[in-house]
N, CA, C and O of each residue as an XYZ file, in Angstrom:
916
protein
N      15.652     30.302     80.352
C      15.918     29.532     79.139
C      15.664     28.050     79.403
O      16.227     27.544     80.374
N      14.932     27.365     78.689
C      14.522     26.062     78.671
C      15.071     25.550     78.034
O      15.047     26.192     76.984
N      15.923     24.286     77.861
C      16.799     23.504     76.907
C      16.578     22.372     77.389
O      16.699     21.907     78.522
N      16.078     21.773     75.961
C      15.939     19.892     76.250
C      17.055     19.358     75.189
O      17.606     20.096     74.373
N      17.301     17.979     75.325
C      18.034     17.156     75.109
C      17.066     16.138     74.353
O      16.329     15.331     74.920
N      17.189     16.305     73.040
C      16.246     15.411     72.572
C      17.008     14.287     71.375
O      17.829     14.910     70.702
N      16.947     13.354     71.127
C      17.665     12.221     70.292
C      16.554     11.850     69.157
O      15.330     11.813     69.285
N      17.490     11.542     67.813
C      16.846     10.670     66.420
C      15.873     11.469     65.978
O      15.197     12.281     66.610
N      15.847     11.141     64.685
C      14.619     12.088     63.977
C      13.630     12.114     63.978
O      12.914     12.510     63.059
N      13.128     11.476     65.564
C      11.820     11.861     66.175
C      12.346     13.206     67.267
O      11.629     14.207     67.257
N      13.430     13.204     68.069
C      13.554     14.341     68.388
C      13.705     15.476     67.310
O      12.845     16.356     67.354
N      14.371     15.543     66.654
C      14.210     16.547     65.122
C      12.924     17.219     64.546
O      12.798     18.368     64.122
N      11.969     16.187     64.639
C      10.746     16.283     64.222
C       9.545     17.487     65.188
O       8.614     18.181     64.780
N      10.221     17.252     66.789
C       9.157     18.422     67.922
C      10.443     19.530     68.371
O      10.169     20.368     69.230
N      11.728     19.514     67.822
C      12.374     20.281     68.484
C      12.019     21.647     67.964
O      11.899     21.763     66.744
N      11.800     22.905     68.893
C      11.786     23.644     68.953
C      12.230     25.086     69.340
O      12.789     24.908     70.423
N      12.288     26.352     69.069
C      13.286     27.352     69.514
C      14.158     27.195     68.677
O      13.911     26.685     67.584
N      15.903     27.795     69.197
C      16.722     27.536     68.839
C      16.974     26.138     68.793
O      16.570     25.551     69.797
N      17.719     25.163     67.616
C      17.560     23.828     67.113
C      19.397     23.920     66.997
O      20.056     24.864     66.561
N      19.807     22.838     67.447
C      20.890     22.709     67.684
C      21.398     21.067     67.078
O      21.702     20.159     67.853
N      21.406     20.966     65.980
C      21.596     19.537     65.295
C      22.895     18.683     65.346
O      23.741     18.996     64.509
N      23.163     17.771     66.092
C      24.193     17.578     67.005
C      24.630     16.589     65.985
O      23.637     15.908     65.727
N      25.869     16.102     65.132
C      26.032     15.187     64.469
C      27.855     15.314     64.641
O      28.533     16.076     63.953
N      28.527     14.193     65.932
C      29.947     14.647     66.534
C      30.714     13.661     65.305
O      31.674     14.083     64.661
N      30.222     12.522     65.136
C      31.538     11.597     64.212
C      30.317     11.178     62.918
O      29.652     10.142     62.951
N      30.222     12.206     61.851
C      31.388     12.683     61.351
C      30.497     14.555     60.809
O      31.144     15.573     60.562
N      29.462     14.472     60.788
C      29.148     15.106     59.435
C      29.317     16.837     59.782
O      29.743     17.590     58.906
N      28.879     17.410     61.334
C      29.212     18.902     61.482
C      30.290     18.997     61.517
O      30.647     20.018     60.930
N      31.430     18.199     62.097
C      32.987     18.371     62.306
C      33.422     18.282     60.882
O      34.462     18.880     60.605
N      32.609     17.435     59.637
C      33.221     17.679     58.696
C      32.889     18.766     57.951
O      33.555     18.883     56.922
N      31.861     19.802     58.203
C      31.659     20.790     57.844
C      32.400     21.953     57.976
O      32.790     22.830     57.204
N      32.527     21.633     59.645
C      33.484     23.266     60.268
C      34.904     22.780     59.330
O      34.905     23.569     58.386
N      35.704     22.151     59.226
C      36.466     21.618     58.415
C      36.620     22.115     57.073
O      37.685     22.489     56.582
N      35.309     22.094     56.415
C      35.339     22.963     55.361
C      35.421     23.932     54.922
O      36.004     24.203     53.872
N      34.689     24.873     55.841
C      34.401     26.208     55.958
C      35.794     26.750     56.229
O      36.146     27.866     55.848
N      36.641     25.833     56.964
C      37.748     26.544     57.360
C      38.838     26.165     56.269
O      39.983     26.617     56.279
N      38.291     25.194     55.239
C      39.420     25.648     53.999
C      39.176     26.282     53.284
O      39.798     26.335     52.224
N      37.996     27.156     53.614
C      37.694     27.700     52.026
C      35.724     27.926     51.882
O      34.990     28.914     51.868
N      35.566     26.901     51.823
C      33.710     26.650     51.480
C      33.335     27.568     51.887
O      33.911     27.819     52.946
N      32.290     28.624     51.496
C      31.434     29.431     52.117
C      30.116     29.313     52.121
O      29.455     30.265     52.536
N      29.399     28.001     51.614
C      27.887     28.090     51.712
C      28.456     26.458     51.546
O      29.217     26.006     50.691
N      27.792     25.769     52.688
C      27.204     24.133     52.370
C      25.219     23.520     52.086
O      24.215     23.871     52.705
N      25.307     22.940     51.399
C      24.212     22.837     51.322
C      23.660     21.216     51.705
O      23.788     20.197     51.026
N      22.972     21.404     53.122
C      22.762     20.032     53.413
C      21.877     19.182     52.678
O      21.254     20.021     52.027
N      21.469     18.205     52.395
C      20.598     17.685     51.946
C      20.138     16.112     52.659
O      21.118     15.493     53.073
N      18.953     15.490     52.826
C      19.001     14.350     53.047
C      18.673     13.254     51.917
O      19.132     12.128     52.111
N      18.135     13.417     51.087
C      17.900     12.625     49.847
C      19.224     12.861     48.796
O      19.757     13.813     48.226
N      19.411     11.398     48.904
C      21.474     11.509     48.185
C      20.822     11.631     46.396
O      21.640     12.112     45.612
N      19.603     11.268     45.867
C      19.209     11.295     45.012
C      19.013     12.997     44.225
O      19.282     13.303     43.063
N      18.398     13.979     45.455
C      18.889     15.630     45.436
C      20.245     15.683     45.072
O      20.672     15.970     43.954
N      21.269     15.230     46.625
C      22.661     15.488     45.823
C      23.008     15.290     44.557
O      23.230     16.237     43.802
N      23.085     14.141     44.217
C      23.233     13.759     42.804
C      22.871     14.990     41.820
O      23.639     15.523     41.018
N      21.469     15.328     42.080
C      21.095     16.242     40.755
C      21.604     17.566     40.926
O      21.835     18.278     39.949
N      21.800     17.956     42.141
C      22.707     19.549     42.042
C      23.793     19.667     41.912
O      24.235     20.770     41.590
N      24.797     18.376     42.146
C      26.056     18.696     41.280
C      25.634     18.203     39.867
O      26.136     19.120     39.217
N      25.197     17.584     39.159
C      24.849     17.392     37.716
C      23.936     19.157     37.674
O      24.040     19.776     36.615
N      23.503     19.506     38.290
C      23.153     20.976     37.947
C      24.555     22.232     38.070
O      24.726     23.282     37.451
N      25.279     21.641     39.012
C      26.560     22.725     39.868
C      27.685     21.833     39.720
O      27.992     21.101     40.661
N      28.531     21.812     38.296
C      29.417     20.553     38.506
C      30.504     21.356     39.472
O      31.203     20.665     40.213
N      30.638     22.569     39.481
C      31.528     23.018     39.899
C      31.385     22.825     41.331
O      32.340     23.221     41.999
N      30.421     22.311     41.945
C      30.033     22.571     43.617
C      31.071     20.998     44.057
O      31.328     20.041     43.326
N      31.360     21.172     45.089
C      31.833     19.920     45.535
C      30.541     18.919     46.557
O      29.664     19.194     47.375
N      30.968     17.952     46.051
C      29.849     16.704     46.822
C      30.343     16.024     47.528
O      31.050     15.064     47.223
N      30.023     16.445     48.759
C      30.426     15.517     49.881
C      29.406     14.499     50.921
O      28.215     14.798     50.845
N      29.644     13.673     51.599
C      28.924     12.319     52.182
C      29.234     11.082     52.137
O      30.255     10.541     51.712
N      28.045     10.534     52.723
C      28.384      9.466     53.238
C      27.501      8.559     53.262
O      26.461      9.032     53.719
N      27.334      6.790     52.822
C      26.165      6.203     53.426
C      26.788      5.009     53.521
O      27.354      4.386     52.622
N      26.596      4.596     55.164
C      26.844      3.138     55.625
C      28.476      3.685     56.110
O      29.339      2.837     56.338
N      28.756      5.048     56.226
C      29.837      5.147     56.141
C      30.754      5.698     55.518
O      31.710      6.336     55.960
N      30.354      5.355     54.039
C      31.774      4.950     53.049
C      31.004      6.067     51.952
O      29.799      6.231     51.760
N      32.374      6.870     51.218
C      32.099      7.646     50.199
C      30.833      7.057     49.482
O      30.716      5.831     49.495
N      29.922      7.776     48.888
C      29.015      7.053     47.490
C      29.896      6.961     46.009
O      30.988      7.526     45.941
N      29.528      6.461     45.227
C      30.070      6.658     43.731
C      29.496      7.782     42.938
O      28.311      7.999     42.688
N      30.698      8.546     42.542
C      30.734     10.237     41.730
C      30.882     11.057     43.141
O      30.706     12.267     43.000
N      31.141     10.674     44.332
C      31.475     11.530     45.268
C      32.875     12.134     45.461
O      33.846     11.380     45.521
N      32.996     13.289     45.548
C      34.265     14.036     45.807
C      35.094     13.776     46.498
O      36.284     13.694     46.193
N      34.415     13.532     47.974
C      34.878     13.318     49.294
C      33.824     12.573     50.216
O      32.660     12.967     50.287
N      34.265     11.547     50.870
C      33.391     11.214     51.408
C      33.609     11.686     52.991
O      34.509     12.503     53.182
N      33.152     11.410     53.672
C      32.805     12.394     55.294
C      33.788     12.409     56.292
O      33.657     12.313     57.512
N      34.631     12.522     55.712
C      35.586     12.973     56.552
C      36.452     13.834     56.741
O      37.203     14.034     55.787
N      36.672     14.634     57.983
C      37.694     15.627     58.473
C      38.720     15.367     58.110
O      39.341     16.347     57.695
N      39.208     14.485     58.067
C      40.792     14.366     57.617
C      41.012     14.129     56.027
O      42.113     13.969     55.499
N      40.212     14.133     55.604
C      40.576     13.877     53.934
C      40.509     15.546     53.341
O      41.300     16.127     52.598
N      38.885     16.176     54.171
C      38.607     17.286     54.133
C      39.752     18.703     54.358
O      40.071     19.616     53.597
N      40.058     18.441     55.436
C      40.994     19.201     55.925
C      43.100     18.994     55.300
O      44.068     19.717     55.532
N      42.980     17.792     54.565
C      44.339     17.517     53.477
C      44.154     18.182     52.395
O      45.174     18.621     51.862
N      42.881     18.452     51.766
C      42.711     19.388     50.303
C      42.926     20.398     50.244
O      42.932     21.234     51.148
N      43.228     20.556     48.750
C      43.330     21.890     48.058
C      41.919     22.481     48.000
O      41.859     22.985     46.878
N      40.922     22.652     48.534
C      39.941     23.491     48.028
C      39.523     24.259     47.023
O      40.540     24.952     47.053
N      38.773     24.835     45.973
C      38.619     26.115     45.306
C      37.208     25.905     45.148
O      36.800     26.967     44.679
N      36.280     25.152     45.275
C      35.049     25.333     45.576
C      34.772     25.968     46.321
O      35.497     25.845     47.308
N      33.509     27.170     46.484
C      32.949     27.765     47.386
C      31.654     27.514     47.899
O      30.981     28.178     48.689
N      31.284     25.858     46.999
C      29.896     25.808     47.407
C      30.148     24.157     47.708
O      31.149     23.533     47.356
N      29.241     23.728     48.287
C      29.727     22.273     49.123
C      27.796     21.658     49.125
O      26.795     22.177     49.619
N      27.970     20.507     48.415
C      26.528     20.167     48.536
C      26.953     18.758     49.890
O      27.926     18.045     49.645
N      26.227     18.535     51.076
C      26.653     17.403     51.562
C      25.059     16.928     52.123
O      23.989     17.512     52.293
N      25.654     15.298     52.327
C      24.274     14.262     52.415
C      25.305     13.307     53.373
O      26.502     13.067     53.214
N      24.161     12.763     54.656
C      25.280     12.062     55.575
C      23.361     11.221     56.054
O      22.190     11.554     55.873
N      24.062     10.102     56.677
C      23.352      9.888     57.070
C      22.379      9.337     58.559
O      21.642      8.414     58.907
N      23.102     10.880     59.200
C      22.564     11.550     60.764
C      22.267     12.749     60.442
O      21.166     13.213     60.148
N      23.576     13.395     60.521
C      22.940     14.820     60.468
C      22.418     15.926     59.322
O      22.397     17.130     59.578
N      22.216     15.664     58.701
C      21.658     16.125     57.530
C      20.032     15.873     57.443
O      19.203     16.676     57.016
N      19.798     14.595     57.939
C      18.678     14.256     58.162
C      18.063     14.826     58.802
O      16.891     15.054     58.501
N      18.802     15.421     60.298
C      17.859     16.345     61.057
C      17.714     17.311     60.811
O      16.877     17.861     61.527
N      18.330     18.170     59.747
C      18.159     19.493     59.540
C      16.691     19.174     58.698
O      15.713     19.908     58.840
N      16.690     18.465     58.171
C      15.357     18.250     57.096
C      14.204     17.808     57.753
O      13.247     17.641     56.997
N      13.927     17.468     59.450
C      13.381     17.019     59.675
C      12.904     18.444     60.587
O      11.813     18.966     60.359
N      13.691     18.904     61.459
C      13.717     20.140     62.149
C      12.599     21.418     61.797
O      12.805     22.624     61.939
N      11.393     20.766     61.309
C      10.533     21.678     60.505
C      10.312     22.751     61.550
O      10.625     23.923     61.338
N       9.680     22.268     62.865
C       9.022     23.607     63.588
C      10.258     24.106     64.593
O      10.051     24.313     65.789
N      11.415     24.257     64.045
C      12.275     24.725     64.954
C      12.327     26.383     64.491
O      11.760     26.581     63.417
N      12.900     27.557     65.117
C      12.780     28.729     64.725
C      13.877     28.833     64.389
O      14.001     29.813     63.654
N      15.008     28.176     64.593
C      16.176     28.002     63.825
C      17.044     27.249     64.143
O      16.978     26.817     65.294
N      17.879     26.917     63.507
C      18.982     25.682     63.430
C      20.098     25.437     63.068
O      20.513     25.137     61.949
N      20.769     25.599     64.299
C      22.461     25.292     63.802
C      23.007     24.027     63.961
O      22.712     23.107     64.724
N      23.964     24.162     62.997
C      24.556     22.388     63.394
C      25.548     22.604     64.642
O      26.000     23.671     65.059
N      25.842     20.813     65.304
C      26.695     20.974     66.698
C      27.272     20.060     66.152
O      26.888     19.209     65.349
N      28.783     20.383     66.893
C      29.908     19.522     67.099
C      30.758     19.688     68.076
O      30.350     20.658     68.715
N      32.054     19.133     68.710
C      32.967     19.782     69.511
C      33.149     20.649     69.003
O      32.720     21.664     69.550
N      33.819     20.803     67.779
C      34.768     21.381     67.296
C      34.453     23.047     67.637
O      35.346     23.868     67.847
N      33.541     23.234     67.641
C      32.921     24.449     67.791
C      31.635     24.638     68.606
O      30.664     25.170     68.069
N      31.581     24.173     70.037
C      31.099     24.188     70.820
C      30.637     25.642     71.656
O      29.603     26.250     71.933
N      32.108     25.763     71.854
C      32.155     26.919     72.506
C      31.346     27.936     71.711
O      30.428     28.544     72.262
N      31.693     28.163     70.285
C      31.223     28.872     69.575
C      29.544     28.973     69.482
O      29.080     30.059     69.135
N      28.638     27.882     69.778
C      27.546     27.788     69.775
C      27.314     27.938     71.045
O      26.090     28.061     71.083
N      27.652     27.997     71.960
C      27.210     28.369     73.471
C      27.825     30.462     73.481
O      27.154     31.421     73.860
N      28.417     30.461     73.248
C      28.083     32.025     72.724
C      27.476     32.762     72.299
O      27.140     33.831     72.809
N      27.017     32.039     70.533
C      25.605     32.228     70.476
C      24.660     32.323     71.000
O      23.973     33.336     70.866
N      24.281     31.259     71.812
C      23.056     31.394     72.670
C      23.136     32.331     73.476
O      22.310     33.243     73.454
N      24.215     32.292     74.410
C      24.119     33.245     75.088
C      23.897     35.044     74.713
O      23.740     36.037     75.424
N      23.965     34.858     73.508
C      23.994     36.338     73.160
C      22.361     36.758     72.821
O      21.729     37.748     73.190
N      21.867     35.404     71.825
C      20.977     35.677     71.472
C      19.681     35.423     72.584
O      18.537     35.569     72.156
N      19.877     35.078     73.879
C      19.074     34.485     74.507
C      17.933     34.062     73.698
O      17.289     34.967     73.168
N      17.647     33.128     73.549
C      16.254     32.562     72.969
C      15.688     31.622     74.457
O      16.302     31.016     75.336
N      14.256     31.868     74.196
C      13.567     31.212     75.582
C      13.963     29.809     75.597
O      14.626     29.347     76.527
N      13.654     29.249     74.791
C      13.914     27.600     74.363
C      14.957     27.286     73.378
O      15.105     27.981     72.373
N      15.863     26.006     73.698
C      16.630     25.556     73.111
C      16.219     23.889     72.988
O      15.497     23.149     73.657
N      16.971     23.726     71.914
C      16.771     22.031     71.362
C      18.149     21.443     70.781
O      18.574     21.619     69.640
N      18.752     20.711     71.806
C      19.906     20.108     71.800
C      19.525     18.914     71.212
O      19.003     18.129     72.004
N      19.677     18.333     69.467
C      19.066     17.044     68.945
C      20.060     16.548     68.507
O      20.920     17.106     67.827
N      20.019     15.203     68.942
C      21.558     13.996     69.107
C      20.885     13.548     68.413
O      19.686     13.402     68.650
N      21.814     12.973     66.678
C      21.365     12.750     65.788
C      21.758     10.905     65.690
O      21.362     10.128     64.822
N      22.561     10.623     66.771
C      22.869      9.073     66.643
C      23.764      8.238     65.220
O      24.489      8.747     64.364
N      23.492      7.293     65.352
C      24.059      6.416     64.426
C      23.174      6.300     63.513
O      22.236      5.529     63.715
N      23.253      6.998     62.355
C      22.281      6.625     61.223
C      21.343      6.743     61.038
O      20.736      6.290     60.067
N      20.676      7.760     62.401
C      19.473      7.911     62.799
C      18.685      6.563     63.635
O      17.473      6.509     63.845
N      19.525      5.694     63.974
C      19.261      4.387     64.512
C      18.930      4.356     66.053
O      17.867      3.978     66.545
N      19.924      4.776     66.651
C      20.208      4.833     67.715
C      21.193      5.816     68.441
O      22.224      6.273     67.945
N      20.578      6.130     70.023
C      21.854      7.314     70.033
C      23.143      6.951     70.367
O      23.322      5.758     70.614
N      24.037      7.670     70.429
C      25.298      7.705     70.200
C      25.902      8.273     71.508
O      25.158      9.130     71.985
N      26.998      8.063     72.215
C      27.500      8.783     73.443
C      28.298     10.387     73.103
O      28.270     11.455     73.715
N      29.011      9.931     71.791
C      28.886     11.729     71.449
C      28.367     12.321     71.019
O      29.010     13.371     71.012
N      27.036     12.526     70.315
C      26.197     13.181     70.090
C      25.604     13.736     71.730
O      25.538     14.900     72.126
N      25.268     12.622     72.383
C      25.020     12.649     73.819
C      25.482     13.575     74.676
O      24.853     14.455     75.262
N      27.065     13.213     74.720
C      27.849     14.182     75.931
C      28.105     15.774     74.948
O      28.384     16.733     75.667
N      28.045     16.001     73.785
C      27.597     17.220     72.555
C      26.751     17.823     73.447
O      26.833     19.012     73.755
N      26.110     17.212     73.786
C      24.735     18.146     74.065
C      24.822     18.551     75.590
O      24.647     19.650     76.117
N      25.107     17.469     76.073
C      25.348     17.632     77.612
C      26.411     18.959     78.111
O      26.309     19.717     79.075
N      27.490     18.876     76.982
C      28.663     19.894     76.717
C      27.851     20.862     77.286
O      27.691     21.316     78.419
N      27.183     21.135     75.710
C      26.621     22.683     75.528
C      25.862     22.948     77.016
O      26.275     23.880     77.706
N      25.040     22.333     77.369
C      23.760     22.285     78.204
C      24.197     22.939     79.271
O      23.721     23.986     79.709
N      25.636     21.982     79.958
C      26.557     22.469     81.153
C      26.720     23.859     81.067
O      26.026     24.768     81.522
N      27.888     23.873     80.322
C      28.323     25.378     79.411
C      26.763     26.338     79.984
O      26.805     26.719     81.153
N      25.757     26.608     79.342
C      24.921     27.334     79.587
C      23.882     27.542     80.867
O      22.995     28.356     81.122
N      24.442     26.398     81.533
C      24.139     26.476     82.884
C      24.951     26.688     83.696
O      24.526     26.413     84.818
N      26.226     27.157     83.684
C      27.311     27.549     84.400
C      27.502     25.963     85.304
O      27.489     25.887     86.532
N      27.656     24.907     84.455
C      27.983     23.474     85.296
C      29.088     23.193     84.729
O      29.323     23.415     83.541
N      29.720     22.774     85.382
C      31.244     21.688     85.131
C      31.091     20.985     83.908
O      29.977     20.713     83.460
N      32.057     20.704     83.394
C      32.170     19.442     81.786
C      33.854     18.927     82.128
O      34.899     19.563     82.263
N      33.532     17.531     82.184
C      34.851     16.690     82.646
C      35.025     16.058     80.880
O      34.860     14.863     80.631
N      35.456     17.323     79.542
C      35.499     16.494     78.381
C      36.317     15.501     78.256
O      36.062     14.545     77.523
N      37.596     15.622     79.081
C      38.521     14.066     78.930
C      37.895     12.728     78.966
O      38.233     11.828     78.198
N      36.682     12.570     80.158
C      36.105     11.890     80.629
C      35.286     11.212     79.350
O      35.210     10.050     78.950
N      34.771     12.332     78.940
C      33.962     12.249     77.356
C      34.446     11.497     76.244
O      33.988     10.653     75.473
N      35.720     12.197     76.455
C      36.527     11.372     74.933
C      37.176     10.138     75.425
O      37.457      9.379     74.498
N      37.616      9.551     77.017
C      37.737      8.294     76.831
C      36.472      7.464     76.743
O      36.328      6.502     75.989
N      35.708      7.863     77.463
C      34.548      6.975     77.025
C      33.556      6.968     75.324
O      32.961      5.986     74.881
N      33.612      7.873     74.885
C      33.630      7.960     73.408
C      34.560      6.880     72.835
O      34.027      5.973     72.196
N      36.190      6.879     73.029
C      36.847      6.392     72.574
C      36.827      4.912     72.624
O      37.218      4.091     71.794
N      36.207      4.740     73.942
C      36.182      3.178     73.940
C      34.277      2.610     73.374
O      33.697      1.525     73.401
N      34.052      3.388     73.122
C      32.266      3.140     72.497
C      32.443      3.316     71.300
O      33.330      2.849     70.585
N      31.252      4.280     70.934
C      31.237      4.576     69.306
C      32.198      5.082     68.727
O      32.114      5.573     67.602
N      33.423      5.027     69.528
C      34.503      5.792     68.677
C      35.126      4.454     68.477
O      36.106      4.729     67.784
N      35.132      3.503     68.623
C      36.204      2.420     68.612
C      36.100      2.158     66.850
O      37.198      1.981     66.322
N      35.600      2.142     66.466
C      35.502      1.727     65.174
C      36.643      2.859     64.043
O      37.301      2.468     63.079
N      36.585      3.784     64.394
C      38.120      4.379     64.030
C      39.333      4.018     64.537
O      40.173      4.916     64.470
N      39.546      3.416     64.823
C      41.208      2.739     65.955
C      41.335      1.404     64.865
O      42.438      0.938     64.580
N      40.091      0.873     64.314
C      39.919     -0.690     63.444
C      40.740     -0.591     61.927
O      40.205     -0.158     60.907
N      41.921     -1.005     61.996
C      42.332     -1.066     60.763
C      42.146     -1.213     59.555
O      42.846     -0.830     58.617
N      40.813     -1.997     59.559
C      39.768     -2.337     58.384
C      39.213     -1.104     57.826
O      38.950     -1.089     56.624
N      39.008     -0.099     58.524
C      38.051      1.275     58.412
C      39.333      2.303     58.034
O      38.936      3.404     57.653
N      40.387      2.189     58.059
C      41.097      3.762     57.784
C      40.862      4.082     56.555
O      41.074      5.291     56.465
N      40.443      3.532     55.265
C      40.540      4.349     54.016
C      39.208      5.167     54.250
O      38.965      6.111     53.499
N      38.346      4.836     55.260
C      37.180      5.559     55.342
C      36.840      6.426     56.844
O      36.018      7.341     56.823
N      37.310      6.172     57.691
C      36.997      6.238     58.734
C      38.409      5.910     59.309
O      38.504      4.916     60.029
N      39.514      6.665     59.050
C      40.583      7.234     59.865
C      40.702      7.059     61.160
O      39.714      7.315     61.849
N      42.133      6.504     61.912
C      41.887      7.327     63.218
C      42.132      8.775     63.484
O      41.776      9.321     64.528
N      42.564      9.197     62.805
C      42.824     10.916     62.769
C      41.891     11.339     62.797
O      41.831     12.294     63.571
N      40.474     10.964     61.997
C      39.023     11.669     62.469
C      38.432     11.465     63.629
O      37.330     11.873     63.996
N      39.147     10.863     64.154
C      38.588     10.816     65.532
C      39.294     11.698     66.224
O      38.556     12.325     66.984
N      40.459     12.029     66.291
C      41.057     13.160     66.977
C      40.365     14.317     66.492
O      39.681     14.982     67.270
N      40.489     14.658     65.136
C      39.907     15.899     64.777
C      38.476     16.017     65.185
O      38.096     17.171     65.385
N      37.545     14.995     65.360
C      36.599     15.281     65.733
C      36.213     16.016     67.341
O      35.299     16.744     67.727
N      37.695     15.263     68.159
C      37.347     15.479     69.506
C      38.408     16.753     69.907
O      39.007     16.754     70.982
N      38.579     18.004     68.738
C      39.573     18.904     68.738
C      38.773     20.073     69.912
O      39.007     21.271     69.751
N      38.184     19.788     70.642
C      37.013     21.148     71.492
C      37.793     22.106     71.066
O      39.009     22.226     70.915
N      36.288     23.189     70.793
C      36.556     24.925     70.467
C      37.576     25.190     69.248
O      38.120     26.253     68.950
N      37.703     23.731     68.525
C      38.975     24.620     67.841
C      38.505     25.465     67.199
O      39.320     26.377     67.062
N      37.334     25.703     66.580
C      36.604     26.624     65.993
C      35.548     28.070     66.337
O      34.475     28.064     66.940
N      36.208     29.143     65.781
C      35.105     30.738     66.736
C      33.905     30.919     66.059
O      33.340     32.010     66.138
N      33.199     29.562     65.084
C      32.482     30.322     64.438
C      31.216     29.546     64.488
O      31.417     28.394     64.873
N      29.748     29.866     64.171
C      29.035     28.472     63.988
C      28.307     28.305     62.992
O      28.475     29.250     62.220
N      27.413     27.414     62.526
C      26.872     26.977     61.252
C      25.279     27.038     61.094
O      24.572     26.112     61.493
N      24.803     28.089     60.537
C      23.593     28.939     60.826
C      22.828     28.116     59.432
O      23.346     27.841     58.350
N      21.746     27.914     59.801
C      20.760     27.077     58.038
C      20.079     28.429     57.974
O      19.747     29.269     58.810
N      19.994     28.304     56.574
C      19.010     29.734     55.798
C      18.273     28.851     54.810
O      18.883     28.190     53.970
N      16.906     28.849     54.925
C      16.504     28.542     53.679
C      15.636     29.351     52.448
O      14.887     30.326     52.506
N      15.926     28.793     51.705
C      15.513     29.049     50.355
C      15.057     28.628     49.455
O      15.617     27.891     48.642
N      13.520     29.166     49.415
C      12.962     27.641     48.460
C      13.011     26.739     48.946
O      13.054     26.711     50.176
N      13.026     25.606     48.197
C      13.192     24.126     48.898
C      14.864     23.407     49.422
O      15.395     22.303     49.303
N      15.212     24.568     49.958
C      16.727     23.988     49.683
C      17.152     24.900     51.243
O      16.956     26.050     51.636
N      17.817     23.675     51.813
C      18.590     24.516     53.496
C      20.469     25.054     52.894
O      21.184     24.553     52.026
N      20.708     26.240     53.829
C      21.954     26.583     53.155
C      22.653     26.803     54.452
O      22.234     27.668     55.221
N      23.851     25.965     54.789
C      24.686     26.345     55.756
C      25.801     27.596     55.842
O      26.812     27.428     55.159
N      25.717     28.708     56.540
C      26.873     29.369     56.356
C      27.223     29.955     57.689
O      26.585     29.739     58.719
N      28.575     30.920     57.565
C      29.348     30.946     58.498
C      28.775     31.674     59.602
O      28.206     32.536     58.932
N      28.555     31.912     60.568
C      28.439     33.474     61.575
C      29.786     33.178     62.714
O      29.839     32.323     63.598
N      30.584     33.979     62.415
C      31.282     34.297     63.439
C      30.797     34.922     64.904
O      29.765     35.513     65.221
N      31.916     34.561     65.622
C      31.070     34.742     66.949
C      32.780     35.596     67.763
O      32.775     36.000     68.925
């Protein structure tokens, strides 16, 4: 099994094999999140201008995302685990637009398939693989905004990588140094109506989740749903 480590939506763009779309603070952790109140099909999108028109097509669908961060206007919820995981749910369909990981699913053209990554459900995607052996894997760290990479998207991948190479993972190590990098900006008091520090815990919850987040598409449209593992 061959597995690279590839970053930004130029890695997205050659990853190949199994596609593993790594997006740790905020947008897969806010997915598994969902799924586990309820949601049974998310539908990623990267053009927030799409979102827009499929809940004006699906008012009933919930719209979730994010840009620069911060909820958009007519948004449900904006990207976060902890707002996510406080609701009442009764939607079963979830349209979401972020702006990392969503992007790579749309970019991920020649991959043979593609799940999203997070801690949260790590384990759960290294099971997968292992079951399904696929020759090649594509661990893609989706960064900040697609800007630049990120240390948890980074050590995400490194996780998995270990994991499937029967190598050591020191995650404490991970989450203080996360915590004092790209995670610092959740600890900033300025950011909690958007960016919580609680999403940062929930983000760095490892394995809390047995299940992982498989894209199906259809037509012009990617559809996230559950596979238990």
């Amino acid at each position: 099994m061959q597995i690279k480590i590839l970053q930004l939506t130029e890695g997205a763009k050659v990853a190949k094999g199994t596609t593993v779309i790594i997006d740790v603070l905020r947008a897969f952790t806010t997915a598994c999140y969902a799924i586990n109140q309820g949601i049974e099909t998310i539908i990623p999108v990267g053009d927030i201008n799409m979102a827009y028109q499929l809940k004006k097509q699906h008012p009933n669908y919930l719209l979730v995302g994010e840009r620069h961060e911060r909820k958009p206007e007519g948004f449900d919820f904006g990207n976060s685990p902890t707002h996510i995981n406080a609701a009442k749910i009764s939607a079963k369909t979830m349209i979401h637009t972020t702006s990392s990981g969503t992007q790579g699913i749309s970019n991920a053209t020649q991959a043979s398939e593609i799940l999203t990554g997070s801690f949260v459900n790590a384990g759960a995607i290294v099971q997968y693989i292992q079951k399904t052996r696929p020759s090649e894997v594509s661990l893609v760290c989706m960064g900040f905004a697609c800007q630049y990479p990120t240390n948890e998207d980074t050590f995400c991948a490194e996780y998995i990588k270990n994991e499937l190479e029967g190598k050591p993972n020191d995650f404490r190590a991970m989450v203080k140094r996360i915590k004092e990098t790209d995670g610092a900006r959740f600890f900033d008091p300025a950011n909690q109506s958007w960016s919580p520090e609680s999403d940062f815990h929930l983000c760095m919850d490892v394995n809390r989740f047995d299940f992982v987040l498989k894209v199906d598409k259809i037509g012009n449209l990617n559809y996230l749903r559950q596979l238990k593992i």
